[in-house]
N, C-alpha and C positions, 0 to 999 in steps of 0.2 A: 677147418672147423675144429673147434677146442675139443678138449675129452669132456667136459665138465656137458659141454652141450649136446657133443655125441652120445651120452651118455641118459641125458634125459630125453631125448630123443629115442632112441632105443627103447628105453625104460614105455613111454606113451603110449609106443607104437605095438609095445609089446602084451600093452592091458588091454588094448583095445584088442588088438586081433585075438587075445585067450576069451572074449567077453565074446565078441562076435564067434567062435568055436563054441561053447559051450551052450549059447544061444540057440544054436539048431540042437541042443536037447530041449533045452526049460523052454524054448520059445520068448524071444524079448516082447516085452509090450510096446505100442506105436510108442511110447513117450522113450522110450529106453533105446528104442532104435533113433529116435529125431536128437537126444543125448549124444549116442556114440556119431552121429554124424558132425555135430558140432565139435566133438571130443578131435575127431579127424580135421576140422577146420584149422583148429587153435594148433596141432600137429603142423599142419601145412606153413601157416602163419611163424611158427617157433614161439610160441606163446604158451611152454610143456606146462609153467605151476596151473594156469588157468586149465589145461585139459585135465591135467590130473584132479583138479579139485570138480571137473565132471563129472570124471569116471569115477570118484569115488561117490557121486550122489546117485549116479547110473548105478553103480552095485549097489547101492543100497533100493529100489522103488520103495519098500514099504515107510520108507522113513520122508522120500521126497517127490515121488511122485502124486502130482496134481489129482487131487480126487475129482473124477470124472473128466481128464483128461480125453480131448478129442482131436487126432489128430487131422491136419487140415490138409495131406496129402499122403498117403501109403508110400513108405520106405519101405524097401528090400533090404534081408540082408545081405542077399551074394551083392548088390549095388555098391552096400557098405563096405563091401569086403576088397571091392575092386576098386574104390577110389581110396580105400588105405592101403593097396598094392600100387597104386601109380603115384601115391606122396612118398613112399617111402624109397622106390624105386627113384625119386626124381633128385635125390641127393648125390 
């Protein structure tokens, strides 16, 4: 694997688990959690510009989150937490 790609990889892996950390203070919203799930996708996938340009809409809710957003099944975050332990894990 190149640096350039290690590197945003790294980088991905590393917003998302500080966001899921912090999360069990402020508490994420369903919508911010079904985000960082996807954020973990495009991680998996190696698709870093597209998860980053997630995660920075997941850090922002007030600006992008869907007003009156419902979500259509309850994500966990330890769930989250542990399927971006086993992408990261799986390099």
């Amino acid at each position: 694997m190149s640096t350039p790609i290690v590197t945003a990889r790294r980088n991905l892996a590393q917003r998302i688990s500080k966001l899921l950390l912090k999360g069990g203070e402020i508490g994420l919203t369903p919508w911010q959690l079904r985000q960082v799930q996807g954020a973990i996708e495009r991680l998996e996938e190696e698709r870093f510009a597209e998860g980053e340009r997630v995660m920075s809409e997941t850090e922002r809710p007030d600006l992008y989150e869907p007003v009156g957003y419902v979500a259509k099944d309850v994500i966990e975050r330890r769930r989250l937490t542990d399927q971006l332990a086993a992408v990261v894990a799986a390099v």
